[in-house]
N, C-alpha and C positions, 0 to 999 in steps of 0.2 A: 504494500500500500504506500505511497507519497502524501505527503503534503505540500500543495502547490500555495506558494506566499507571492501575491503579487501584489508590487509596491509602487504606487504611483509616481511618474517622474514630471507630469505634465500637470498642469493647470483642473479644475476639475470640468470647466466646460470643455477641454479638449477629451475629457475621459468621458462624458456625457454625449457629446458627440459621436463617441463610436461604442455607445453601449450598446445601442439595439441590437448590431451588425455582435458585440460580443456575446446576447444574452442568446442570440440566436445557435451562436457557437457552444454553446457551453447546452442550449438544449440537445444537442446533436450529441454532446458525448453524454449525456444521461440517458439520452438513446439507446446509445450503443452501448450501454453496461459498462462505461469507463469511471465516470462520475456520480460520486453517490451522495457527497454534500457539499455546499457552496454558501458564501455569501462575504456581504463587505465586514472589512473589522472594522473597528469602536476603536477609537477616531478615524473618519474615512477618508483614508490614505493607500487604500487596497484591498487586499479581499485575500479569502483564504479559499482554496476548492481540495478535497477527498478524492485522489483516483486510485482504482485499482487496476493493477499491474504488474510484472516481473518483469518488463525489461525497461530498463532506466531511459535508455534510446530513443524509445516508441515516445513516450511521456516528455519528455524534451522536444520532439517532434508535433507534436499534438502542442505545445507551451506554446513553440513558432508558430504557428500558423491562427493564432489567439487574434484577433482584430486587434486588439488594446497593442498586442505585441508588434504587428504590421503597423501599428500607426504611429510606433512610437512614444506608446503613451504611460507604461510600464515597464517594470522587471519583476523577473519570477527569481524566488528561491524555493528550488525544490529538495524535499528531504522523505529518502525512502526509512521505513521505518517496519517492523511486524508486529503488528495487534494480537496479541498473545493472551490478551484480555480484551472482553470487551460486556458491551450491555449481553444482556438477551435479545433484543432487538436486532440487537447486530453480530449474532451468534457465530451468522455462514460466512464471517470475513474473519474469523481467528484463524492464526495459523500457530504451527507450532516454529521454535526453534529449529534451524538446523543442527542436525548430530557433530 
């Protein structure tokens, strides 16, 4: 699983600007079983999104292609991580440790 941290570098009407074109994106990867939660953080200066995944690459690649990313209006820190606990809700994303 990653933690996608994106940190705004632009003004916020430049971020407002290309949200539609971003929320649209980000509907596409909830689509497709990539994304599982999302939203802006407290003070809003960026936003945080939940993906699932094992290859670091893929997720990097899916960051690029972000509207906010193409327009220049953020940076992502992403941080892979294994939920080894989790709610009940969120049962079917535990993973174990590797041996």
């Amino acid at each position: 699983m990653f933690v996608l941290e994106l940190t705004y570098i632009a003004p916020i009407d430049r971020i407002d600007a290309a949200m539609a074109e971003h929320v649209a994106w980000l509907d596409a990867h909830y689509a497709s079983g990539v994304f599982i939660a999302s939203g802006r953080k407290v003070p809003r200066d960026g936003g945080i999104i939940l993906a699932l995944g094992d290859d670091r690459s893929k997720i990097e690649e899916i960051t690029q292609s972000d509207p906010f990313t193409v327009a220049g209006v953020c940076d992502y820190t992403i941080t892979e991580f294994i939920p080894t606990k989790t709610s009940e809700a969120m049962a079917s994303y535990r993973q174990e440790l590797p041996s």
